[in-house]
C-alpha positions in Angstrom: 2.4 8.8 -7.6 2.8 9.3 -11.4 1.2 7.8 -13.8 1.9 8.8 -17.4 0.2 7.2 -20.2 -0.3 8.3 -23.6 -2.4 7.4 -27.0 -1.3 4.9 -29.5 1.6 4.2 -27.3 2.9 7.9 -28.4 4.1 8.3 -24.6 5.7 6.1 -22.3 3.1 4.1 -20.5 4.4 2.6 -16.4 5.2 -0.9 -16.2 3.4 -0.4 -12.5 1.6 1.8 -11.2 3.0 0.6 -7.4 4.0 -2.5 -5.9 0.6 -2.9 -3.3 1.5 -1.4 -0.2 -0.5 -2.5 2.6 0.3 0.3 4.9 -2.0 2.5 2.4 -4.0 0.0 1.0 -5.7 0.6 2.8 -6.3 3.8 3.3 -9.7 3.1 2.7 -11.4 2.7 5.9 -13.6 -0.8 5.7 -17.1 -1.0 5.2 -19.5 -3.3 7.4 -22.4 -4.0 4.7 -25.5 -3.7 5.8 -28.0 -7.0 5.4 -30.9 -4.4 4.5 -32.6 -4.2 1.6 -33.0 -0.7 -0.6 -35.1 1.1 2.0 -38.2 0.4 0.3 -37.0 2.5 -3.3 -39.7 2.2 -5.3 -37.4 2.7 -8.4 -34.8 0.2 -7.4 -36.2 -3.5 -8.0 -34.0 -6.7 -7.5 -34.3 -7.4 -10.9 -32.1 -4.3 -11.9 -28.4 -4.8 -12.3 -27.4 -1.9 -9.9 -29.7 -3.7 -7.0 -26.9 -5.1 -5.1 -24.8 -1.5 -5.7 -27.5 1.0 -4.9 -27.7 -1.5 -1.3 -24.6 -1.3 -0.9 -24.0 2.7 -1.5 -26.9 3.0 0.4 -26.6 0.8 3.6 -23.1 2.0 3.8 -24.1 5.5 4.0 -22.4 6.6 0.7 -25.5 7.7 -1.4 -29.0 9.3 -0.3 -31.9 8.5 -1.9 -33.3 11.6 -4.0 -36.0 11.8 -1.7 -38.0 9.2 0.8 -39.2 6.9 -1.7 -36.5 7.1 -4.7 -33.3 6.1 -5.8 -33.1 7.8 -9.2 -30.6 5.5 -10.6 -30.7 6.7 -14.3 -30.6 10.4 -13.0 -26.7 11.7 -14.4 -24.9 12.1 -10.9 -23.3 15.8 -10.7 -19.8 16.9 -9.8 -21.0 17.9 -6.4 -22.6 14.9 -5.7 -19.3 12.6 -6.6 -17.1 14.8 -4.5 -19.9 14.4 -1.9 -19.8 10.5 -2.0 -15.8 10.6 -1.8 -16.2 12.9 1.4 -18.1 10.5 2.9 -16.2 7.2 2.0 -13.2 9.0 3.6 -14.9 10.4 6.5 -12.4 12.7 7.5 -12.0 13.7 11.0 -12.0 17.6 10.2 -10.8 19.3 7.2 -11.5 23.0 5.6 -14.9 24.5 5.4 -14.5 27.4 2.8 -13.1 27.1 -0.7 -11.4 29.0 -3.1 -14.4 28.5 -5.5 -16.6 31.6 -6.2 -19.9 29.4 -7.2 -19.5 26.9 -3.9 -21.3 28.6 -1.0 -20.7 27.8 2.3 -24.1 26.7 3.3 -24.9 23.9 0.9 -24.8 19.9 1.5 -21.9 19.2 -0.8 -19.7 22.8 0.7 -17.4 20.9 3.2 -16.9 17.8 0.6 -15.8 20.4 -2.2 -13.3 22.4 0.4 -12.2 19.0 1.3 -11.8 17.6 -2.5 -10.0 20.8 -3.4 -7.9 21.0 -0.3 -6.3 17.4 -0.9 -5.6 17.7 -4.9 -9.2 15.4 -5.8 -10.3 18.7 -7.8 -9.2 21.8 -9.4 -12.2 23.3 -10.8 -12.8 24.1 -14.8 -11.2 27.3 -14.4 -12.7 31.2 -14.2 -12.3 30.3 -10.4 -15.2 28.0 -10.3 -16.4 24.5 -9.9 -19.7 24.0 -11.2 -21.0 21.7 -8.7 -24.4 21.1 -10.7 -22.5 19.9 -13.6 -23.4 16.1 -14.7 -19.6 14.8 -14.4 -18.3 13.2 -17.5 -17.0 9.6 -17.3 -14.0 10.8 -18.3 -13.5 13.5 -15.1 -15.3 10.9 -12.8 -11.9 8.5 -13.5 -9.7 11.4 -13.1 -11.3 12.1 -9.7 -11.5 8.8 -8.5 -7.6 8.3 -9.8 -6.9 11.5 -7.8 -8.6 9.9 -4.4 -6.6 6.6 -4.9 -3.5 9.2 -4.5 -4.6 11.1 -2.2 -5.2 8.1 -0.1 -2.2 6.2 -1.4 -3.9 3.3 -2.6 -1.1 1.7 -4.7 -2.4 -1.3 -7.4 -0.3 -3.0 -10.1 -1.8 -2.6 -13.5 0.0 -3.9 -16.9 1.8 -1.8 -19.3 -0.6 -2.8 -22.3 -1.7 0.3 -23.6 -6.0 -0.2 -25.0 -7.0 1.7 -28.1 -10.6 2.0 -27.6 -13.1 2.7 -30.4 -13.4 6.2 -29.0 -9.9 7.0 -28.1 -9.9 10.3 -29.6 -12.6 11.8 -27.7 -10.5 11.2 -24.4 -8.8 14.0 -23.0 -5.2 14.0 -22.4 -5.4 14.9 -18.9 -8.1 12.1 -18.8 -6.4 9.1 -20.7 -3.9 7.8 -17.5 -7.1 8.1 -15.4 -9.2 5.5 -17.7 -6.6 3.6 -18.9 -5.7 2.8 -15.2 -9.4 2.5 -14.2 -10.0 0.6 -16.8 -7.5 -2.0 -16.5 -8.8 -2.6 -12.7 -11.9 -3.3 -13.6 -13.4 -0.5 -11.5 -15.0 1.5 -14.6 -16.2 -0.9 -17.5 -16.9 0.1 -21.0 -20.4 0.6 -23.1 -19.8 -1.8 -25.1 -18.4 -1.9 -28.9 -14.7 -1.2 -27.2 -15.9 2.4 -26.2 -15.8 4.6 -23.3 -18.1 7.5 -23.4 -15.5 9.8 -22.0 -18.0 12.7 -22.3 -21.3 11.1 -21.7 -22.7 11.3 -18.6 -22.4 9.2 -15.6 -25.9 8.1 -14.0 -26.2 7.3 -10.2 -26.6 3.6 -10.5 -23.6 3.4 -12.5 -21.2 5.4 -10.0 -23.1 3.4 -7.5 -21.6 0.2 -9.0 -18.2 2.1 -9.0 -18.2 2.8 -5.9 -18.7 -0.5 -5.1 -16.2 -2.2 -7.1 -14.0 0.4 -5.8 -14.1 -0.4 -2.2 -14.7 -4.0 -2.7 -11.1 -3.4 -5.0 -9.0 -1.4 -2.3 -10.4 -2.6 0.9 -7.5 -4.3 3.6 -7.2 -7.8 3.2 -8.7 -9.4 6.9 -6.1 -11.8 8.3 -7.3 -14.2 10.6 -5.6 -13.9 14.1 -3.4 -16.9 14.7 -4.6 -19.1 17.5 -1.3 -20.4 19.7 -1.9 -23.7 21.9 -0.8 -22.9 25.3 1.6 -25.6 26.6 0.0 -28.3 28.4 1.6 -29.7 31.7 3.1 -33.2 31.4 2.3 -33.9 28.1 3.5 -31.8 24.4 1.0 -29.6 22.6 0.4 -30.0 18.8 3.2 -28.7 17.0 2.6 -26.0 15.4 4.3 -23.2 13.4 6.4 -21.1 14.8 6.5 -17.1 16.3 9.0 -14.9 16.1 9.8 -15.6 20.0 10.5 -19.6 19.0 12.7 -18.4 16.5 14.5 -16.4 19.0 15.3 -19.2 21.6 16.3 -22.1 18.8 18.7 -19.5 17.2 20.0 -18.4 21.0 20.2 -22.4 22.3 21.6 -23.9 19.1 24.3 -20.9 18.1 27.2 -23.4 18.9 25.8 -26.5 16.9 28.3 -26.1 14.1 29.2 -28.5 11.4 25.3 -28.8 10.3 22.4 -26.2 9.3 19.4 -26.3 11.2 16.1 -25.0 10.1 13.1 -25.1 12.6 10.1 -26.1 10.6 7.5 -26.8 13.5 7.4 -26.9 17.3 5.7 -28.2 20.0 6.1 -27.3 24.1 6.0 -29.3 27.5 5.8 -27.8 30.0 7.6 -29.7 33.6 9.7 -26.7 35.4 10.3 -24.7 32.6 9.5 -25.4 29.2 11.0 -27.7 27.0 10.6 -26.6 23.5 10.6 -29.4 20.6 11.6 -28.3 17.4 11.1 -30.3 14.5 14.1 -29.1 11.8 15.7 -29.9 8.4 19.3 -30.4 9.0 21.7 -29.9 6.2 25.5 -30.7 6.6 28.1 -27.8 5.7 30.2 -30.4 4.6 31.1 -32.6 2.6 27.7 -33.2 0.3 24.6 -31.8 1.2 22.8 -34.6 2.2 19.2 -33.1 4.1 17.2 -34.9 6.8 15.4 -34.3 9.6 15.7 -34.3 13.7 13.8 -33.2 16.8 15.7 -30.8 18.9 14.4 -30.3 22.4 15.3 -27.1 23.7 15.0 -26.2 27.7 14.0 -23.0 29.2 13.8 -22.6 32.9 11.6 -20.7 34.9 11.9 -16.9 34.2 13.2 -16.6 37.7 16.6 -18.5 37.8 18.3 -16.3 35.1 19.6 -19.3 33.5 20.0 -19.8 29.6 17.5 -22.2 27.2 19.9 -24.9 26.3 19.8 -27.6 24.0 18.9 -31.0 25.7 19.0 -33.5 22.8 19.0 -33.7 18.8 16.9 -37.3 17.8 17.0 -38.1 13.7 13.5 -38.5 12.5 12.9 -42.1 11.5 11.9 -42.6 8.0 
């Protein structure tokens, strides 16, 4: 994906950044939240804004606590900690175990997630061949990462053109300004109020927990309910209901040489009495000479499977007004 973006509106800014794709969107693999509280933090209180996002992060296996009894929320999270929590939102199946880096040994908690990051184009290091994984990330690089992950995973969401001068603007990096403006715009990154970013400060681990949480709340696959089909009833019809692709494949086959009029199957209902007789309830428009619509039932019989025979139309009955 490419997302140019540019300051003051100097450079051309995307109309889109992707039409949603639901093959990737979700890319993110859903989270089941867990109904428990904060493990018993005793620096995490419901009172806190971050509550509900450090219980999230943390039921959902994301964050760690800094130790049995602690959260550290207001602790600034570290580059080796955000790659860290990216590794295990994506829960790869495999994926390298050495890097590149000269300061990332191969024995510490955050190794595989940094091998991993670099491997897939999430980070490239500052440069001198290094990462510095104790590093408090900036807010600027945290939105450059996460931008990187939604690519890396091809999450693909639509964001307007409208470029935002913040108060700050000039302390953003160019490499950095896409990243917020995008993340921004979403709604996964906020502000600190007075129309500024921070793109330098420091990020603290109740406010990437909140970002973390916005995020997967953001890009997580919509659920669609399955579709409950009434079988057909012997003797009597079913409830009509709307119809599947295999209904729309025996009107269109019965009713090919009904000519002269346009029929549109809206709903149908089945009986079933040696076969099946399939009810369609339709719009019929004339081809000619005014378009005048109304509606008819057309009952449709298919025999058994056995007999070979075609589903033929049995009658066509206006709807009475």
């Amino acid at each position: 994906m490419s997302f140019r973006q540019g300051k003051h509106g100097k450079k051309i800014v995307s109309a889109l950044l992707v039409a949603l794709c639901i093959a990737g969107v979700l890319a993110v693999a859903p989270l089941t939240v867990s109904a428990e509280d904060s493990e018993g933090f005793t620096d995490v209180r419901e009172s806190d804004w971050f509550y509900g996002d450090v219980e999230f992060v943390h039921a959902n296996g994301l964050f760690n606590g800094t130790s049995e009894t602690e959260f550290s929320p207001e602790e600034p999270l570290t580059r080796a900690m955000l790659v860290t929590v990216l590794f295990r939102l994506d829960a790869p199946a495999r994926g390298p175990s050495t890097t590149d880096f000269i300061d990332v040994p191969t024995d510490e908690y955050y190794s595989d997630a940094v091998a991993w990051a670099a491997a897939n184009g999430i980070v490239n290091g500052v440069g001198d061949g290094k990462f510095e994984p104790n590093a408090k990330i900036t807010r600027q690089d945290l939105a450059v990462i996460i931008l990187r992950y939604m690519t890396y995973k091809e999450i693909n969401l639509v964001v307007t053109q409208q470029y935002i001068i913040f108060a700050d603007e000039e302390l953003i990096a160019d490499y950095a300004n896409n990243a917020i403006q995008t993340l921004f715009k979403l709604g996964i990154i906020n502000g600190v109020g007075g129309n500024a970013v921070n793109p330098l400060g420091s990020a603290t681990r109740a406010e990437v927990a909140a970002i973390l949480h916005r995020f997967v709340e953001l890009t997580k696959p919509e659920e669609t309910p399955p579709v409950e089909e009434t079988p057909p009833v012997v003797g009597g019809y079913t409830e009509e209901r709307d119809l599947t692709a295999e209904d729309t494949e025996i009107f269109n086959a019965a009713t090919a040489e009904l000519v002269g009029v346009d029929f549109l199957p809206l709903k149908v209902a089945t009986q079933v009495v040696a076969g099946t007789n399939y009810r369609f309830y339709c719009k019929a428009t004339p081809v000619v000479p005014e378009p005048i619509e109304s509606y008819v039932y057309i009952t449709i019989f298919v025999p058994l499977p056995h007999t070979g025979d075609a589903a033929t139309v049995t009658s066509v009955v206006a709807v009475e007004e």
